[in-house]
PDB file of the backbone (N, CA, C, O) and the ligand in Angstrom, with CONECT records:
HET     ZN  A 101       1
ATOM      1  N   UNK A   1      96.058  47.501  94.807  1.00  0.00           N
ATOM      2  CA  UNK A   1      96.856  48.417  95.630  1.00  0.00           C
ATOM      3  C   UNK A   1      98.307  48.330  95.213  1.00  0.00           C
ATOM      4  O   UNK A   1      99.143  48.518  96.097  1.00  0.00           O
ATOM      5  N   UNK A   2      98.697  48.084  94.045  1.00  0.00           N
ATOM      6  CA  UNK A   2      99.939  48.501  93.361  1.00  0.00           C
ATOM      7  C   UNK A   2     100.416  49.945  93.100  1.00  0.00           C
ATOM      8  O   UNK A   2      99.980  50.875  92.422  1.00  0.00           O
ATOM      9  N   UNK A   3     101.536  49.757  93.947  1.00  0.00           N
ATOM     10  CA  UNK A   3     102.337  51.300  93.714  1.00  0.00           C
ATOM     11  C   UNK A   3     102.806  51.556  92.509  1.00  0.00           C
ATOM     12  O   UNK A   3     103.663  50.727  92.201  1.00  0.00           O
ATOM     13  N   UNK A   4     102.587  52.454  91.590  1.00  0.00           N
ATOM     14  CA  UNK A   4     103.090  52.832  90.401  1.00  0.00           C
ATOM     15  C   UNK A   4     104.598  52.668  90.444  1.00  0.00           C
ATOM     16  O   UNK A   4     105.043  52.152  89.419  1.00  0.00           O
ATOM     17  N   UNK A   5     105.377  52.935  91.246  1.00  0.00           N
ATOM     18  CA  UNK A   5     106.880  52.664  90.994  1.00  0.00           C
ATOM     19  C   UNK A   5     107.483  51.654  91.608  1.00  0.00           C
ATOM     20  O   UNK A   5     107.548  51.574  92.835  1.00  0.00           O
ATOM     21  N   UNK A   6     108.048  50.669  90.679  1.00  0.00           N
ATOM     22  CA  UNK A   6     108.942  49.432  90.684  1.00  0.00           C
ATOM     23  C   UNK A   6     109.703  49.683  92.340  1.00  0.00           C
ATOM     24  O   UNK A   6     109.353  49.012  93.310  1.00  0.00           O
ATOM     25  N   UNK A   7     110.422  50.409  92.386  1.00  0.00           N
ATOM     26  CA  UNK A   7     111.191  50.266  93.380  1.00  0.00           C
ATOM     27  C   UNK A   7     110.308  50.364  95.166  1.00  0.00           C
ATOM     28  O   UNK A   7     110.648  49.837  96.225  1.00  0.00           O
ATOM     29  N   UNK A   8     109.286  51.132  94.886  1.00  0.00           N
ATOM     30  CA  UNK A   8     108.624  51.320  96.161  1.00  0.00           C
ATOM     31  C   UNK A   8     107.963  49.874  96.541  1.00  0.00           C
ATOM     32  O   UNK A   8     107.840  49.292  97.619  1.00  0.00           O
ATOM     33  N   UNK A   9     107.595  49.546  95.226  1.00  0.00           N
ATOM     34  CA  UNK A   9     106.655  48.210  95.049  1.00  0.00           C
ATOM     35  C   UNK A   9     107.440  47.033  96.134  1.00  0.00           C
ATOM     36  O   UNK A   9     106.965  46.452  97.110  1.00  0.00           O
ATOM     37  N   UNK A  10     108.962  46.950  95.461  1.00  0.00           N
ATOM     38  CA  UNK A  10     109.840  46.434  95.902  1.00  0.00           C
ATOM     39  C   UNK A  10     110.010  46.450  97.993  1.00  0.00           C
ATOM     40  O   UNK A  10     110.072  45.877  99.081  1.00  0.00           O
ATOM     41  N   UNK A  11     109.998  47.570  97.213  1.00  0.00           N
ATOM     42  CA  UNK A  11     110.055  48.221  99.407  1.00  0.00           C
ATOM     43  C   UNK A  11     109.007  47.023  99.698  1.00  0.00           C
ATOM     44  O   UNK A  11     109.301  45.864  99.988  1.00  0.00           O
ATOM     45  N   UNK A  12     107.661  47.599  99.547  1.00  0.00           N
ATOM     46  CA  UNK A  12     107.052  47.199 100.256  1.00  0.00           C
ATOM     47  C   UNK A  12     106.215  45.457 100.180  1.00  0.00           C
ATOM     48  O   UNK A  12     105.290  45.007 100.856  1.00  0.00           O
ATOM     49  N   UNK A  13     107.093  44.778  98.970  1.00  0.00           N
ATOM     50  CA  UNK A  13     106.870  43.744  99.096  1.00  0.00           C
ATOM     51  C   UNK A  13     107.694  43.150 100.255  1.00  0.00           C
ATOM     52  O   UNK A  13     107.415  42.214 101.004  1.00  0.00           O
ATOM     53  N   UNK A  14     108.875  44.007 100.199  1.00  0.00           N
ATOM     54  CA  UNK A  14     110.025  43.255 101.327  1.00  0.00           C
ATOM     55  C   UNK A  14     109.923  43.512 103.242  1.00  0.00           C
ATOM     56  O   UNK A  14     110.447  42.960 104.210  1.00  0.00           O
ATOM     57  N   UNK A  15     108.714  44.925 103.001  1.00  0.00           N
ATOM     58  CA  UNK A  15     108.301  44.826 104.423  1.00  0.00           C
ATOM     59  C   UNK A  15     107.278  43.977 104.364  1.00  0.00           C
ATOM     60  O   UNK A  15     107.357  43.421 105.460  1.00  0.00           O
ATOM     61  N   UNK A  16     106.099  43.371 103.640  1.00  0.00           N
ATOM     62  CA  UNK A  16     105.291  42.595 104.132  1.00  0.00           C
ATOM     63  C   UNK A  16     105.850  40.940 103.928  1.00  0.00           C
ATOM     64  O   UNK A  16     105.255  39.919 104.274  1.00  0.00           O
ATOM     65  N   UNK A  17     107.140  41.053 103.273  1.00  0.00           N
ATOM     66  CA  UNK A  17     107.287  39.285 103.934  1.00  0.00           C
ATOM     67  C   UNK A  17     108.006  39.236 105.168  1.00  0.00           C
ATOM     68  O   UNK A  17     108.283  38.151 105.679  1.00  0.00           O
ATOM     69  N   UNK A  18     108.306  40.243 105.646  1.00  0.00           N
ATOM     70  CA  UNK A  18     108.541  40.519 107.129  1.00  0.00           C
ATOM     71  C   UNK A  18     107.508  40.440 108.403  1.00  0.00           C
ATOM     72  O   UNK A  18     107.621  40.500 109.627  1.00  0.00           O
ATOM     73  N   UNK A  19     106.462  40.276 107.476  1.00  0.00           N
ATOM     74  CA  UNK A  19     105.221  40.482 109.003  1.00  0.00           C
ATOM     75  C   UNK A  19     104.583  41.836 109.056  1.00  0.00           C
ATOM     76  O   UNK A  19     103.739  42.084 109.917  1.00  0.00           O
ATOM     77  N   UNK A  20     105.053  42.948 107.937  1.00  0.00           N
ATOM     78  CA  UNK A  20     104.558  44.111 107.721  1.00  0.00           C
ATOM     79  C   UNK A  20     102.718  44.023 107.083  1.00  0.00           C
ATOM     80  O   UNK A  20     102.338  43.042 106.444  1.00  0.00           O
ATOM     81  N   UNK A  21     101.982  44.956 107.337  1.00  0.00           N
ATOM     82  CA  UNK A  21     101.296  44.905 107.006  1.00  0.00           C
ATOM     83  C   UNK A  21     100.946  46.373 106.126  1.00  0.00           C
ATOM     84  O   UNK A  21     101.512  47.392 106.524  1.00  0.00           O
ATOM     85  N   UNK A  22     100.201  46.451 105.176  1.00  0.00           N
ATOM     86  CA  UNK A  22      99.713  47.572 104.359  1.00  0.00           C
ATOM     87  C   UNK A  22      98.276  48.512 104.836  1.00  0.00           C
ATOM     88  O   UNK A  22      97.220  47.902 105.004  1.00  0.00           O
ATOM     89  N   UNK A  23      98.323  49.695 104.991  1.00  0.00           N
ATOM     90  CA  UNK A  23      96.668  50.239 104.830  1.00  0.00           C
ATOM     91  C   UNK A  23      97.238  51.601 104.087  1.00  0.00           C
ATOM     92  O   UNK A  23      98.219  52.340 104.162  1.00  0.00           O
ATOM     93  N   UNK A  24      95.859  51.461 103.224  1.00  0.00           N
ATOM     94  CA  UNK A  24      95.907  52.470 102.336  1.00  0.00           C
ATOM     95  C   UNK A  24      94.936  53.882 103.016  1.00  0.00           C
ATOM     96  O   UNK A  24      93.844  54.069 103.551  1.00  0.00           O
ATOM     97  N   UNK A  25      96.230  54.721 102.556  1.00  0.00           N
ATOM     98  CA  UNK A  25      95.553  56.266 103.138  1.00  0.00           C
ATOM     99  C   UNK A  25      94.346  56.665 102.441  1.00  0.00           C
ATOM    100  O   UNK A  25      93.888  55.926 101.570  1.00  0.00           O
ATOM    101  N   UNK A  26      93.837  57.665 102.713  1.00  0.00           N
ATOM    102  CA  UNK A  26      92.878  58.397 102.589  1.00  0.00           C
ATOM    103  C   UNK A  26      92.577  58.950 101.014  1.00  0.00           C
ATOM    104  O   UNK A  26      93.261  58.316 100.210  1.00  0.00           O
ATOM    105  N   UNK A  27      91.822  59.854 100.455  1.00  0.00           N
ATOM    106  CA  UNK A  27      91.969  59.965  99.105  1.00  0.00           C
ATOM    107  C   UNK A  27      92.670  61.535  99.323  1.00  0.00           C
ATOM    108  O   UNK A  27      92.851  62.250  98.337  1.00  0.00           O
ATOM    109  N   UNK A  28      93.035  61.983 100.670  1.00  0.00           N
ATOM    110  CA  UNK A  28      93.188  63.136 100.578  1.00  0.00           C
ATOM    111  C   UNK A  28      94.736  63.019 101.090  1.00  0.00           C
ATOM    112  O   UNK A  28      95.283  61.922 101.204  1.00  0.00           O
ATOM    113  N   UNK A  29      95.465  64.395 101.420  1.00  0.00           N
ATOM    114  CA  UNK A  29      96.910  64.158 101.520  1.00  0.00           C
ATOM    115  C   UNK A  29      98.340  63.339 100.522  1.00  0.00           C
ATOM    116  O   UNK A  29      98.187  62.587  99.560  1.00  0.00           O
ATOM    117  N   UNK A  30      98.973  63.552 100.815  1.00  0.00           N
ATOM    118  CA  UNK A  30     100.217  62.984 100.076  1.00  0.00           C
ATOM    119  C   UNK A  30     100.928  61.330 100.057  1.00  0.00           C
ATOM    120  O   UNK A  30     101.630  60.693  99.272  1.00  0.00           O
ATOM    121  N   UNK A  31     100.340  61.103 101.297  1.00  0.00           N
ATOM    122  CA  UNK A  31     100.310  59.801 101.374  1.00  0.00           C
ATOM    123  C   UNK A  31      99.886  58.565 100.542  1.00  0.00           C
ATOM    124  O   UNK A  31      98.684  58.323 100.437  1.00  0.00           O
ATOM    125  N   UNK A  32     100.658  57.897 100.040  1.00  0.00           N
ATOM    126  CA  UNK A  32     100.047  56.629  99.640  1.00  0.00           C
ATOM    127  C   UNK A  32      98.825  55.470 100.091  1.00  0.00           C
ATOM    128  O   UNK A  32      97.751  55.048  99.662  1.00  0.00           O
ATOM    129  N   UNK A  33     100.104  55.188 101.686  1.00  0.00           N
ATOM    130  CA  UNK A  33      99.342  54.643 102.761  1.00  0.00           C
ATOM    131  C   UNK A  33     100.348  54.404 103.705  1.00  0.00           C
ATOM    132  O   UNK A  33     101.275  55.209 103.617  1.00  0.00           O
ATOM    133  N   UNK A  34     100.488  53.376 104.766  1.00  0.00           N
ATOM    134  CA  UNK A  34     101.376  53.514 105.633  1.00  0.00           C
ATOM    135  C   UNK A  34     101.391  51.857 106.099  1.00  0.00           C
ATOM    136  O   UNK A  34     100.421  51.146 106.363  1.00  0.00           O
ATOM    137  N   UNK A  35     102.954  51.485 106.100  1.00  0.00           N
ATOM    138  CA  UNK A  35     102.851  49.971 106.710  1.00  0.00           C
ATOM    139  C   UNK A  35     103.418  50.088 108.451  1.00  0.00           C
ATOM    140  O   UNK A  35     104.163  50.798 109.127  1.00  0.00           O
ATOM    141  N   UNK A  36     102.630  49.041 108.596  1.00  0.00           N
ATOM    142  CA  UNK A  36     102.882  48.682 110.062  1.00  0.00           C
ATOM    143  C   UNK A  36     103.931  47.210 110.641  1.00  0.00           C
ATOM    144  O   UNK A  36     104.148  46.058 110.265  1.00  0.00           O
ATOM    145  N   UNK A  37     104.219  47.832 111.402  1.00  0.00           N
ATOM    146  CA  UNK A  37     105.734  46.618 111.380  1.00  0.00           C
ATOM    147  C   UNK A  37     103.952  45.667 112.079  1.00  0.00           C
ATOM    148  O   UNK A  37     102.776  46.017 112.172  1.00  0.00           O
ATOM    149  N   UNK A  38     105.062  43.888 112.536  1.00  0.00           N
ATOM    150  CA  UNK A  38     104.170  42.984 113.314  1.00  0.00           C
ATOM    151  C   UNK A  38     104.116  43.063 114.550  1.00  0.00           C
ATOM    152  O   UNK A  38     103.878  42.015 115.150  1.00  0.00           O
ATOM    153  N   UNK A  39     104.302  44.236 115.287  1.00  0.00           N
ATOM    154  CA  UNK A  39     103.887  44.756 116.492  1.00  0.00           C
ATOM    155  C   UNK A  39     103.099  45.849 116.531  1.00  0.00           C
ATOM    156  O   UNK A  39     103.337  47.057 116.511  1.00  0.00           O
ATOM    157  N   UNK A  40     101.873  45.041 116.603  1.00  0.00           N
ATOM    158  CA  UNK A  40     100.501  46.058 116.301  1.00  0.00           C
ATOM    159  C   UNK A  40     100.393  46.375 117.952  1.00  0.00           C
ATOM    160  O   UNK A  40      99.829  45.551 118.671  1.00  0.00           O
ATOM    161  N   UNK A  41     100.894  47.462 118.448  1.00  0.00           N
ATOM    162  CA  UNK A  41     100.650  48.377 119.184  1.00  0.00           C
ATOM    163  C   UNK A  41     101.155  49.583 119.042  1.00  0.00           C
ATOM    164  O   UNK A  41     101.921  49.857 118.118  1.00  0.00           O
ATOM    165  N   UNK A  42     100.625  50.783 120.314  1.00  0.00           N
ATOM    166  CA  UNK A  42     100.969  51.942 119.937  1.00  0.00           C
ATOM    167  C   UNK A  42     102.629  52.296 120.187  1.00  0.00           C
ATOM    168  O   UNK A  42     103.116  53.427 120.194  1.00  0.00           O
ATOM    169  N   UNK A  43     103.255  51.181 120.362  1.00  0.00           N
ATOM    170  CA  UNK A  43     104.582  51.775 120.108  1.00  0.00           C
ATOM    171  C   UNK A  43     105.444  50.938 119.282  1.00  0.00           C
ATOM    172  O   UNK A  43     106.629  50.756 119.561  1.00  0.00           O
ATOM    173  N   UNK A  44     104.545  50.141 117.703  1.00  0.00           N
ATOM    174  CA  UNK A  44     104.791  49.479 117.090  1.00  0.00           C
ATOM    175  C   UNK A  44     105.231  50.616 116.052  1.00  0.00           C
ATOM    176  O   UNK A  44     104.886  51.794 116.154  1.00  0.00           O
ATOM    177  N   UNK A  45     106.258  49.954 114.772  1.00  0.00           N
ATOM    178  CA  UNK A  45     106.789  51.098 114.092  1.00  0.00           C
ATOM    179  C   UNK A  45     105.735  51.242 112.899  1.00  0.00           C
ATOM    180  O   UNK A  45     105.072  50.291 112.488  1.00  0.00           O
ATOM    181  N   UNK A  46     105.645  52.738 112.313  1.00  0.00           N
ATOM    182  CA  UNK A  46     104.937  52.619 111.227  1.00  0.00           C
ATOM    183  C   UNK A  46     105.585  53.529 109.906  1.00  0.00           C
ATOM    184  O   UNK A  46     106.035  54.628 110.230  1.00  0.00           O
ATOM    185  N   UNK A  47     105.648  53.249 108.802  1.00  0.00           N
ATOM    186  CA  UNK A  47     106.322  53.834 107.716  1.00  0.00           C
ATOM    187  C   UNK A  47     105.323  54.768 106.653  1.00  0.00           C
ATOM    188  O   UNK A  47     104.508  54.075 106.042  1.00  0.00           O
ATOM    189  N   UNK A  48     105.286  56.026 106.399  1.00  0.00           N
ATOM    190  CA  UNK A  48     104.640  56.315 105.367  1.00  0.00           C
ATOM    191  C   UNK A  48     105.099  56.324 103.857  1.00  0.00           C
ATOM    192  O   UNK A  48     106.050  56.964 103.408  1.00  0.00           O
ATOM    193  N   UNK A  49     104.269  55.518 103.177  1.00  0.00           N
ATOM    194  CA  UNK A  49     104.773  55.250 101.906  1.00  0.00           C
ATOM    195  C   UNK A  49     103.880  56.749 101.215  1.00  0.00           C
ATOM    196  O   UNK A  49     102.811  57.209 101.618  1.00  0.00           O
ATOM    197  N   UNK A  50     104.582  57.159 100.294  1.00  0.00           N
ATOM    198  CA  UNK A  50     104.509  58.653  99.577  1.00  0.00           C
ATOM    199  C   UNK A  50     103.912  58.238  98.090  1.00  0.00           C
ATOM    200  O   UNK A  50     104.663  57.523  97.428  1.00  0.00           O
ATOM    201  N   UNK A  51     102.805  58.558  97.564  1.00  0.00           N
ATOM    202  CA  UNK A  51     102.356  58.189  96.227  1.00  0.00           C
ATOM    203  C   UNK A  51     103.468  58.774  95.000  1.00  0.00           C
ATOM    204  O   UNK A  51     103.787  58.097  94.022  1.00  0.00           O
ATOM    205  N   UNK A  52     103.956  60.121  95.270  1.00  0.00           N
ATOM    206  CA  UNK A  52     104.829  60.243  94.423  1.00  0.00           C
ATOM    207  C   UNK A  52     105.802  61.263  94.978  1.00  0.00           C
ATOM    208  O   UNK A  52     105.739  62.479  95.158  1.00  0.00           O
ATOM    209  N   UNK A  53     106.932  60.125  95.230  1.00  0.00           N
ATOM    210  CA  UNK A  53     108.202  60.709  95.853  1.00  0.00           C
ATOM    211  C   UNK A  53     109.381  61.046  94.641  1.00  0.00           C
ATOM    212  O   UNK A  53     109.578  60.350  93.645  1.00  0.00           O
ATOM    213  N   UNK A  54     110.032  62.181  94.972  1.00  0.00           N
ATOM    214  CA  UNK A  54     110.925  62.970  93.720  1.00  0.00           C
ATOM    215  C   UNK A  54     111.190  61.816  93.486  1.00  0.00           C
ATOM    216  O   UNK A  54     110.785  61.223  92.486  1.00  0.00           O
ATOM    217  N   UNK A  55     112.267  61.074  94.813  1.00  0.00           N
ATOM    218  CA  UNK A  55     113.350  59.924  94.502  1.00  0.00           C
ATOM    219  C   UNK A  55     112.899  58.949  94.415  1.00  0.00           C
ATOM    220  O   UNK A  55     113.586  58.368  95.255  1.00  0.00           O
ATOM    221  N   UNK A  56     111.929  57.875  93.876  1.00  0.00           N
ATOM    222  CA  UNK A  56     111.596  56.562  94.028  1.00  0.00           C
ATOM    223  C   UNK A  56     112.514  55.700  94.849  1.00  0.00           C
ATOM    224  O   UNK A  56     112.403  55.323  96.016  1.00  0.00           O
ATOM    225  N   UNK A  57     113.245  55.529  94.149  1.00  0.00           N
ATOM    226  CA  UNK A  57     114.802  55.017  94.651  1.00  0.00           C
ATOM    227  C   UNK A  57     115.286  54.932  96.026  1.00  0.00           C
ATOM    228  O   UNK A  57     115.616  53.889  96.592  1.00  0.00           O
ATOM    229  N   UNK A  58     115.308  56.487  96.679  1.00  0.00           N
ATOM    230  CA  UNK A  58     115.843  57.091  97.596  1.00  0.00           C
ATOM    231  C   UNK A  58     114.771  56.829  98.381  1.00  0.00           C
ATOM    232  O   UNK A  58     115.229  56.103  99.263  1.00  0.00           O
ATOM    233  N   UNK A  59     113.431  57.015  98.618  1.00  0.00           N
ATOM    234  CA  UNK A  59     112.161  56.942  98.857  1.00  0.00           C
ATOM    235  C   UNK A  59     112.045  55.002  99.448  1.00  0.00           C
ATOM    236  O   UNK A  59     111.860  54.469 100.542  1.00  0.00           O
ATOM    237  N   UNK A  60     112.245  54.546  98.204  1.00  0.00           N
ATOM    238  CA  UNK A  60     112.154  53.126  99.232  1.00  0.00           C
ATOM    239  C   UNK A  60     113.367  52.496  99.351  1.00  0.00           C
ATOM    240  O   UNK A  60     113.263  51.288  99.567  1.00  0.00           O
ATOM    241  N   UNK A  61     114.706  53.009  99.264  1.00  0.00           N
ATOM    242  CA  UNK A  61     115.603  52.902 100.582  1.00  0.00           C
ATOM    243  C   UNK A  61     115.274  52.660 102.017  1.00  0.00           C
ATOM    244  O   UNK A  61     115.450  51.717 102.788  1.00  0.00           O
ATOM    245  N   UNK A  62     114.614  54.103 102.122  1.00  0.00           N
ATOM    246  CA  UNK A  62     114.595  54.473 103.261  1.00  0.00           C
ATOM    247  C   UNK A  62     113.459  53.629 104.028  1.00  0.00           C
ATOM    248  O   UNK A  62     113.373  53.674 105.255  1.00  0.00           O
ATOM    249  N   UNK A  63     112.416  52.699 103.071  1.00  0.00           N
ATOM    250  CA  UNK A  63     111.764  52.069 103.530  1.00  0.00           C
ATOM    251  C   UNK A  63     111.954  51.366 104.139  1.00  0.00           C
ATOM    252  O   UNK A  63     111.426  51.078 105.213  1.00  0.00           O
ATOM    253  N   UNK A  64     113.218  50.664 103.285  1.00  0.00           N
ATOM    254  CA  UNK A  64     113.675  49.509 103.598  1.00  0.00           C
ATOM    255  C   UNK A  64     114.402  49.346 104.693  1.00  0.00           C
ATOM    256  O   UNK A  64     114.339  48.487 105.572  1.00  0.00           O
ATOM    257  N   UNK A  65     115.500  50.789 104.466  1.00  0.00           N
ATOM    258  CA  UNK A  65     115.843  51.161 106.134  1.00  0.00           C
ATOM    259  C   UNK A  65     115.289  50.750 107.403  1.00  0.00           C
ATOM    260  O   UNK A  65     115.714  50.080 108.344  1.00  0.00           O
ATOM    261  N   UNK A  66     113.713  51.638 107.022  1.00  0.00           N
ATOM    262  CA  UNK A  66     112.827  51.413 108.475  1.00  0.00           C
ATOM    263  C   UNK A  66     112.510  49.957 108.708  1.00  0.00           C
ATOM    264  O   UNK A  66     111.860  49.697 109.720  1.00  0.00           O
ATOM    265  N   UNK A  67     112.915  48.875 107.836  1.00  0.00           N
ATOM    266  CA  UNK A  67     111.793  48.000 108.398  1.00  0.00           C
ATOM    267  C   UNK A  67     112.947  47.330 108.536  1.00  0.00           C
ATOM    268  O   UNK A  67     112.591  46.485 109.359  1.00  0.00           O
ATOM    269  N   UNK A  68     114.145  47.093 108.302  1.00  0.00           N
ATOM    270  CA  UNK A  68     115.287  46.787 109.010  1.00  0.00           C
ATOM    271  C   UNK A  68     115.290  46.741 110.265  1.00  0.00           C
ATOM    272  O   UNK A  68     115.279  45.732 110.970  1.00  0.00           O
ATOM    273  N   UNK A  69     115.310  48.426 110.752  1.00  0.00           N
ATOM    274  CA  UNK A  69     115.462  48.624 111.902  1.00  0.00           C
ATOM    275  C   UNK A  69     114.443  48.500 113.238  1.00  0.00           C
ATOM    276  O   UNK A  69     114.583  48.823 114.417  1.00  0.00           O
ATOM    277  N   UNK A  70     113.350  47.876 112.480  1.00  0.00           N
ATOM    278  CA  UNK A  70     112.393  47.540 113.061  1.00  0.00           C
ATOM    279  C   UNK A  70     112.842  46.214 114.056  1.00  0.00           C
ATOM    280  O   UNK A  70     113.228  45.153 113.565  1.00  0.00           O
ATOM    281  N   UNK A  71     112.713  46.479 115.735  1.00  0.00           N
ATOM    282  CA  UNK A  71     112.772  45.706 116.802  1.00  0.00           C
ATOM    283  C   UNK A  71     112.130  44.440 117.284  1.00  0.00           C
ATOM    284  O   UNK A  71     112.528  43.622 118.113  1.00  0.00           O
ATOM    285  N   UNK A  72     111.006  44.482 116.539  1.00  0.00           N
ATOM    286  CA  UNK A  72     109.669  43.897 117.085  1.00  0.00           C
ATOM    287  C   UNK A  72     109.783  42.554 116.015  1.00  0.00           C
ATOM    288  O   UNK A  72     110.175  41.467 116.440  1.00  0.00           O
ATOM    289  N   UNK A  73     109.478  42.713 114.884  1.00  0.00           N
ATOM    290  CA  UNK A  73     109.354  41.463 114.194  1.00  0.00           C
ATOM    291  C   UNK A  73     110.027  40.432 114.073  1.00  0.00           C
ATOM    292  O   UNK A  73     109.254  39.475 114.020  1.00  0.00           O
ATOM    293  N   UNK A  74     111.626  39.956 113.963  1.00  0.00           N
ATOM    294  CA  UNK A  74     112.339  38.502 114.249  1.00  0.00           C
ATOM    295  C   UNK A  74     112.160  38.121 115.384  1.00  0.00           C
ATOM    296  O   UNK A  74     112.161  36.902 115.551  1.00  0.00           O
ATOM    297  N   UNK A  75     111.930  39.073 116.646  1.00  0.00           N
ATOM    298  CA  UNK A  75     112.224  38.470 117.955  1.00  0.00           C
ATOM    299  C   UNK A  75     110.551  37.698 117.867  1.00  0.00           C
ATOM    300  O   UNK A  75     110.303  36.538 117.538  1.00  0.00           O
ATOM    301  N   UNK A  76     109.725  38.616 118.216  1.00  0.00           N
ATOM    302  CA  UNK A  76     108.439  37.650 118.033  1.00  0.00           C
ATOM    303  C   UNK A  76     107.975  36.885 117.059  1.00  0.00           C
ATOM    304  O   UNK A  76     107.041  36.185 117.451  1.00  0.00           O
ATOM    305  N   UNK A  77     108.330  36.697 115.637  1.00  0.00           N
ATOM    306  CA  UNK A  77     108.494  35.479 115.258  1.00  0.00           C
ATOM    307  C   UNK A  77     109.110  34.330 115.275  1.00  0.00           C
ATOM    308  O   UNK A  77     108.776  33.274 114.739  1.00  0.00           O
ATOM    309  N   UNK A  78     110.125  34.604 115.983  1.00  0.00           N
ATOM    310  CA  UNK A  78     111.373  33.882 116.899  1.00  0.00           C
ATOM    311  C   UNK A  78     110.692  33.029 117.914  1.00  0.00           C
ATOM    312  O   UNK A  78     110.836  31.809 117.994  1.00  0.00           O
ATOM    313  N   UNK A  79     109.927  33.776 118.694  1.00  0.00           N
ATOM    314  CA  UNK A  79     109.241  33.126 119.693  1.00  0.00           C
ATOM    315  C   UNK A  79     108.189  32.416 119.228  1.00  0.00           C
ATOM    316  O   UNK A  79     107.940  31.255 119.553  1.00  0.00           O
ATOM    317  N   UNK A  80     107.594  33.049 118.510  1.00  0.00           N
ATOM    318  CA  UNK A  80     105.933  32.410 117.690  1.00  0.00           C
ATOM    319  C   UNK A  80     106.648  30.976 117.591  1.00  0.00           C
ATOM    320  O   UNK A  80     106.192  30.125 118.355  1.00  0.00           O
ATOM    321  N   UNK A  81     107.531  30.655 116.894  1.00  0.00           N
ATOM    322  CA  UNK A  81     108.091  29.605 116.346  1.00  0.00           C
ATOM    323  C   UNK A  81     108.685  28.697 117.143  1.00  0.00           C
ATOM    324  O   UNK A  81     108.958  27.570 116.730  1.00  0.00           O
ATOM    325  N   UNK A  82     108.916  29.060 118.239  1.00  0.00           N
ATOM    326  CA  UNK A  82     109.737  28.374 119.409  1.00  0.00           C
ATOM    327  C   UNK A  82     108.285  27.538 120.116  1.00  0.00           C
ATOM    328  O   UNK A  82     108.101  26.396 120.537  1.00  0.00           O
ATOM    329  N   UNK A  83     107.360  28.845 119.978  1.00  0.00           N
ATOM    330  CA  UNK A  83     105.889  28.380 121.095  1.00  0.00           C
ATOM    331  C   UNK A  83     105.664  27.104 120.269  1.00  0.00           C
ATOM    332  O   UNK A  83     105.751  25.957 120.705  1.00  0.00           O
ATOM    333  N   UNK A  84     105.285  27.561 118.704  1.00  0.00           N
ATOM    334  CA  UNK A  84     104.575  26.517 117.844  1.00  0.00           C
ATOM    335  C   UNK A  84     105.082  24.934 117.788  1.00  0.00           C
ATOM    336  O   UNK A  84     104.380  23.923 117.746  1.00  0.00           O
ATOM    337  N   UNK A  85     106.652  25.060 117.801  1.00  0.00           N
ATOM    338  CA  UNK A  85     107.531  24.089 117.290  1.00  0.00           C
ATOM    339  C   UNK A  85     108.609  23.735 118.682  1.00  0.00           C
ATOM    340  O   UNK A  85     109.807  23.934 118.477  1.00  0.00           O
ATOM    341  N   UNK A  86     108.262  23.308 119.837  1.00  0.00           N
ATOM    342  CA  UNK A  86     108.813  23.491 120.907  1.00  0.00           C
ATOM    343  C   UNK A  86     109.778  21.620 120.541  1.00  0.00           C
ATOM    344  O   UNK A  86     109.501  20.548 120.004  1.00  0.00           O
ATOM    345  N   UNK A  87     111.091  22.344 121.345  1.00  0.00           N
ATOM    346  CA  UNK A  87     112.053  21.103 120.594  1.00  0.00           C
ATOM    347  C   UNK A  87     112.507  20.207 121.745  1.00  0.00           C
ATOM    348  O   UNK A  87     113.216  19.225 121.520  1.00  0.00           O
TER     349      UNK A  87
HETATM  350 ZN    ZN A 101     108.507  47.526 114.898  1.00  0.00          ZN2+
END
């Protein structure tokens, strides 16, 4: 499940050491596949990665953007870690 372009690759190595997770789309549509931040519910964030976007570049920016701005993942690994490792 390697993305043909370096930079998306990039994206999305940097959302899954975040707690992101990968599923690959369908064989149909434009979609690549779509990651899911580590708040797997329905008002957890989700990103569609594009198999072939004009901008590669520009394209996983914006990935990277989203998973920035993603709410859910430091705080609950924050806690995970507090539960696990209580001081
Ligand atoms: Zn999120």
């Amino acid at each position: 499940m390697y993305h043909p372009d370096k930079h998306i690759r990039e994206a999305m190595q940097f959302a899954e050491s975040l707690g992101w997770t990968f599923t690959e789309a369908g064989p149909h549509g434009h979609a690549y596949g779509f990651l899911y931040c580590p708040h797997h519910e329905r008002d957890g964030c989700i990103v569609t990665v594009y198999s072939t976007p004009k901008t590669p570049y520009i394209a996983a920016q914006r990935i990277i953007r989203k998973v920035k701005k993603c709410p859910h993942g430091d705080s609950e690994n924050e806690q995970l870690r507090i539960r696990n490792n209580p001081r």
